[in-house]
N, C-alpha and C positions, 0 to 999 in steps of 0.2 A: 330365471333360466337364461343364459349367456343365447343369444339369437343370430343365426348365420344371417335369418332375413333382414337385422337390422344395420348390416353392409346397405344391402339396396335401397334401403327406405330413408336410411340418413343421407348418402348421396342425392337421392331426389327431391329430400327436404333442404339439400343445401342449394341445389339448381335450383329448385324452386325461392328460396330467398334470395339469390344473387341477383338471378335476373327479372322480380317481381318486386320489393320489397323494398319502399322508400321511405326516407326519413319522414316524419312529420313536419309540418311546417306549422306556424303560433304567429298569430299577430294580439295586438293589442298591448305588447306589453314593452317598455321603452328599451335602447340600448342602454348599458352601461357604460360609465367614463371610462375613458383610459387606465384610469389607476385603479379602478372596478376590475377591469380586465386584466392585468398584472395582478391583480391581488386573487384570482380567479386562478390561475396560472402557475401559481406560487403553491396555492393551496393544493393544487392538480397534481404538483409534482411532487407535495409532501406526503400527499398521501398515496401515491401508486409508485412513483420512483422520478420515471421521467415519461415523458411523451414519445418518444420515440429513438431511432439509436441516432440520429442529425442531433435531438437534443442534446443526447450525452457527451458526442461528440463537442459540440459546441460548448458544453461545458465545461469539458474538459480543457478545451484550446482557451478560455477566458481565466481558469482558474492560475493564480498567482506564483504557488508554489508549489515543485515538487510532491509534497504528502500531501495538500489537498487534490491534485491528479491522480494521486492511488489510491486516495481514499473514494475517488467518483466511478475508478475502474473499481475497486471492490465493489461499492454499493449498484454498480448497472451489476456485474455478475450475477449476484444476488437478484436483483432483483431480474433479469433473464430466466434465469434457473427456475423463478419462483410464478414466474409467466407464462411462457411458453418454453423453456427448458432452451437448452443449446446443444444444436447452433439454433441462434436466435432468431424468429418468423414474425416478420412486422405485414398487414397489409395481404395474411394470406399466402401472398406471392415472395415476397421476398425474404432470402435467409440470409442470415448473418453468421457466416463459420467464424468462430472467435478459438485463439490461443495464445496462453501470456507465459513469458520466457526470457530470461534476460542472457542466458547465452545459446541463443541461436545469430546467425546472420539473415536467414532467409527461412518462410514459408510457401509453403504449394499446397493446393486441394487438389487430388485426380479423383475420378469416380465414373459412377454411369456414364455420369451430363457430358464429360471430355474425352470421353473414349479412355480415360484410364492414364492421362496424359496431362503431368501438370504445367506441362511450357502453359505460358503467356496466363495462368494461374497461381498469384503471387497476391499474398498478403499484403497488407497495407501497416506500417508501424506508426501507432497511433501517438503523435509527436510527444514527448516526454515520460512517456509509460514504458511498459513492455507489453503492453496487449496491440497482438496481431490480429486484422480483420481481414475479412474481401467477403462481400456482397453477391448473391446468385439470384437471379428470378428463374420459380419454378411454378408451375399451375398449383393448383391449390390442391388437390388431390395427387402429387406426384409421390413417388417413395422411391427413394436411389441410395446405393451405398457407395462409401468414398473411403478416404484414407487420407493423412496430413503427409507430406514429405519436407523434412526439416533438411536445411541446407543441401538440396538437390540431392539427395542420396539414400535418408534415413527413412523408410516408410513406417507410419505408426497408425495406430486406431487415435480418435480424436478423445484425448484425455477428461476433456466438461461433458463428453455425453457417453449416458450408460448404454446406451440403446447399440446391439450391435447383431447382424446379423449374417451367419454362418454361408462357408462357401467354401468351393474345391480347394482353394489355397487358404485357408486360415478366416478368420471372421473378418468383418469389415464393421466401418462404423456406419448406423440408420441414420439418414433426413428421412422422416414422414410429418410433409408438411401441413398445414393444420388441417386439411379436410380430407385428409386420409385415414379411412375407417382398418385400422388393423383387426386380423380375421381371428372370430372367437374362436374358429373351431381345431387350431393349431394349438392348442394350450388342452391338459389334461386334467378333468374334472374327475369328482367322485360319481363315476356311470359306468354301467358295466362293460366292461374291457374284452378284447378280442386278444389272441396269444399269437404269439409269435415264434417262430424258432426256425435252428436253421437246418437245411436240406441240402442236401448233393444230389446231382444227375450229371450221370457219366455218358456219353455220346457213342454212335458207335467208331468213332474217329479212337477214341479212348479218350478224351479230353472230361476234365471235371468244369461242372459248373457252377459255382456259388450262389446257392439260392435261399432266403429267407420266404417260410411261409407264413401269412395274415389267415389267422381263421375266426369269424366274428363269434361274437358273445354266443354263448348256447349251441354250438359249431356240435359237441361231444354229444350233448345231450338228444338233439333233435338228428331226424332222421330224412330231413330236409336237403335238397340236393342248392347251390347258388350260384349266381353268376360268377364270372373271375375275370381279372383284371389283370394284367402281363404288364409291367413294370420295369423297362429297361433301364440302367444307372440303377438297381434296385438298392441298394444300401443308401445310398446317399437320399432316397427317397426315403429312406427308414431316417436317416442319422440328422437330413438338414433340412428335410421340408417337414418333417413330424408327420408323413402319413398315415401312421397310426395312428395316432390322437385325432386328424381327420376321418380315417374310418369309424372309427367309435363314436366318434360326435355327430357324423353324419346319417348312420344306423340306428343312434339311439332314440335323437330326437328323429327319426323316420321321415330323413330327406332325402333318402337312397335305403334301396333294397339291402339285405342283408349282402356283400358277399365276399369272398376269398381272393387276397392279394396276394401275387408273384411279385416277388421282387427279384431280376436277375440280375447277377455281376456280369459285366463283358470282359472276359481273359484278356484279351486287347482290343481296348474301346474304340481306339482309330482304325483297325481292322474292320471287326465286326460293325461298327457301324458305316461302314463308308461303303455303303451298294454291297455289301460279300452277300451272292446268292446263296454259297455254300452255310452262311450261319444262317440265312434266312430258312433255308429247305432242315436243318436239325432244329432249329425251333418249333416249324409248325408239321415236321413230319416225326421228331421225336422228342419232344421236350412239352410238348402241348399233350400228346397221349398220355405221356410218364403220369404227367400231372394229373387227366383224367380219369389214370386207373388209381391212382391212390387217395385222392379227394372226391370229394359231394360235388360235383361240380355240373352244370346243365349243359346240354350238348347243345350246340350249331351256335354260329356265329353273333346270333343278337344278343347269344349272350358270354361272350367275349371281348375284349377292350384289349387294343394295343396300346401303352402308353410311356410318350419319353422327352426327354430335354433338350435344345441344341440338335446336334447330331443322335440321339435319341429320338427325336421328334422327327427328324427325316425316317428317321428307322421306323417308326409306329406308319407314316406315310405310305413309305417302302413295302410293309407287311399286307396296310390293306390295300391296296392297288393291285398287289401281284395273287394274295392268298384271299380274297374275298369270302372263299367258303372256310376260312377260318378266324377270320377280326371281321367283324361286324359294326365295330367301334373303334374310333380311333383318337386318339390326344393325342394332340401336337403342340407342344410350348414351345416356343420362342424356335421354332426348326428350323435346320440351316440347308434352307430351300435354295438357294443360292448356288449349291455346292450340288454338282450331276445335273439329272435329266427328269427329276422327281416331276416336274410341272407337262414337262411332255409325255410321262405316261400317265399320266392323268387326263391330257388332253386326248391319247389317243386310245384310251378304253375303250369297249366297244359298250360298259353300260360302270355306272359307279353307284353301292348300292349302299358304302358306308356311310355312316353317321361318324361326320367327321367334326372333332372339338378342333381350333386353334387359336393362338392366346401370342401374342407379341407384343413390343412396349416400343414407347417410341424412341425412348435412351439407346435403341440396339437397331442405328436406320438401317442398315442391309440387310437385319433378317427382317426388320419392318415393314419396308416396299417387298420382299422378293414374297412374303406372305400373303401383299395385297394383291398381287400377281396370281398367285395361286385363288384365290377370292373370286376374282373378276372370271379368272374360268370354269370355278363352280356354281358363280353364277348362271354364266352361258349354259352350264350343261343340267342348271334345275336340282340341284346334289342337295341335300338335305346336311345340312354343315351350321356351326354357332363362329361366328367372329369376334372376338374378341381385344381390344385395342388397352392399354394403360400406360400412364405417364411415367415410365417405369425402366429396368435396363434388365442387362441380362445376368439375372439373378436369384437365386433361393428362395431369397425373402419375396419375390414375384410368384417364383410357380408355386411356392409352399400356397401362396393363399388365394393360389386361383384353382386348386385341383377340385374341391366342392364346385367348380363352375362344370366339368367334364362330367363328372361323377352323376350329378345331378339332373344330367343329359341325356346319358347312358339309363341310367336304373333308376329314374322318379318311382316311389313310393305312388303306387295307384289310389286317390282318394275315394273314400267310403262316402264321405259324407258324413262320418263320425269323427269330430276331434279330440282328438289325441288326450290323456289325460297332464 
């Protein structure tokens, strides 16, 4: 059985080896000669590839001729690929973005780590080849997505790696570097499945609103009323983080209560999300009832969840600060607290009673600090909140597999003291 808890347990097995965990040390037994040691070296390279990417390198710059330097870029490729895959991670910390090409003049890597900006990120032409390098240190657990830019102009995903994860503008390509646990519970198993489909609510403004409803497994059958969950950017929650496959996996294996997700479209995102009272007052004075009278759904706020991305995630802020008696819950990924007054009414509530999720990466420093800002006030005021920090940028591939961290916040699964079969 694929295990959401073996995220946390392998992370604290890997802290726990890094900074506990020494080599052994042997006496009693003599050094080897020099030509012991070359012959030791030789053998080391024959049978794994090479030592390291300085080796290859170095080999390459000795090697004689033209085809035996292609023939050393083929065999590290291979032997990359067959390792830790590419871009190539030596030491944990360091990656090796590689692309080989004989008519280009120039590469660039932009991504998380550079704000998306490839100046003064420039490949390196490995003398006599066509294989492009340039070197990154990342922590060991970080995961960021990037894109190659071939002669300052051409943006493309990175051709040697498959891995690539989905985003408002087009897919991008993955670095997860080696002690980054990728999340089981975004991938689709044979368990039983919750339905999906789509819905309209018309406002009394007259405006339509696109909405996709989540109704978990047995939804039809039982007479069961559940919590719901309010989902702003709702499709793209459906389309790029696979929240469905996380509610399924989350309900099935009984890490969260059953319950019904909203997914909303915003008619105009920059609108509606940027402080409009007026969307806020038809969402929770008629978009929240619609939903009520037509779903199983349980009344008052504890069991309610506002939840959003970005400027969604100010939105989710926004709702419960201002409607307490109706979010009860709130997720906030990566919010762009930055943007208005979100922290000062917060500070000047006269009580904050939400259970407040938020989740930011360090790849994204402005909504990083303006996060920790918000932090340090809910500290002072005792607010009952999860913080969340990862090596990470602002991205899909981030919120898709940290929504099990909210979720799991909101609606734990009360134990019996019986496990689970």
């Amino acid at each position: 059985m694929p295990s959401r808890t073996m995220k946390i347990f392998t992370s604290a097995l890997i802290s726990l080896f890094m900074t506990s965990c020494q080599l052994p040390t042997f006496s009693g037994f003599s050094q080897p000669s020099d030509d012991k040691v070359d012959d030791l070296v030789k053998g080391q390279q024959q049978r794994v590839g090479f030592l390291s990417f300085n080796d290859f390198v170095t080999q390459v710059y000795t090697a004689e001729t033209p085809a035996e330097k292609s023939a050393l870029v083929d065999s590290f490729m291979t032997w990359a690929q067959a390792t830790t895959g590419i871009p190539y991670v030596e030491d944990s910390t360091r990656a090796f973005f590689l692309y080989r090409s004989s008519s280009v003049s120039n590469v660039a890597v932009a991504g998380d780590f550079n704000g998306w900006d490839p100046a003064n990120h420039d490949f390196t032409q490995l003398s006599g080849t066509n294989l492009y390098y340039r070197m990154e240190t990342f922590e060991p657990t970080a995961r960021l997505d990037y894109k190659f830019v071939l002669d300052g102009g051409q943006w493309i995903l990175d051709p040697l790696n498959p891995n690539t994860c989905a985003g408002g503008f087009g897919p991008n390509s993955e670095l997860a570097m080696s002690h980054y646990i990728q999340p089981p519970e975004i991938q689709s198993y044979e368990i039983p499945h919750g339905s999906v489909s789509q819905d309209n609510f018309t406002d009394s403004n007259g405006a339509t609103h696109d909405i996709r409803m989540y109704l978990p497994p047995g939804y039809t059958a039982s007479g069961d009323s559940f919590p719901v969950a309010f989902f702003h950017d709702g499709g793209e929650w459906l389309d790029l983080a696979y929240a469905q496959n996380t509610l399924d996996y989350l309900i099935h294996y009984q890490e969260i209560q059953p319950i019904i997700g909203v997914f909303v479209d915003p008619n105009d995102r920059n609108q509606d999300y940027s402080y409009s009272y007026a969307y806020l007052d038809m969402f929770c004075n008629e978009l929240v009832p619609w939903i009520e009278e037509r779903y199983r759904v349980k009344e008052g706020p504890a069991h309610r969840a506002t939840i959003g991305v970005s400027l969604g995630g100010l939105t989710s802020l926004l709702f419960s600060i201002q409607r307490p008696d109706v979010f009860g819950n709130c997720g906030a990924f990566s919010p762009a607290i930055w943007f208005g007054d979100i922290v000062n009414q917060y500070a000047s509530a006269i009580e904050i009673q939400t259970k407040i999720y938020l989740d930011s990466g360090t790849y994204e420093p402005a909504i990083y600090q303006a996060t920790q800002s918000l932090v340090e006030l809910l500290d002072d005021r005792n607010v009952a909140y999860v913080n969340k920090i990862w090596y990470e940028g602002h991205s899909w591939g981030a919120w898709r597999a940290h929504l099990d961290e909210a979720l799991t916040l909101f609606w734990p699964v009360e134990m019996t003291g019986i496990a689970p079969e």
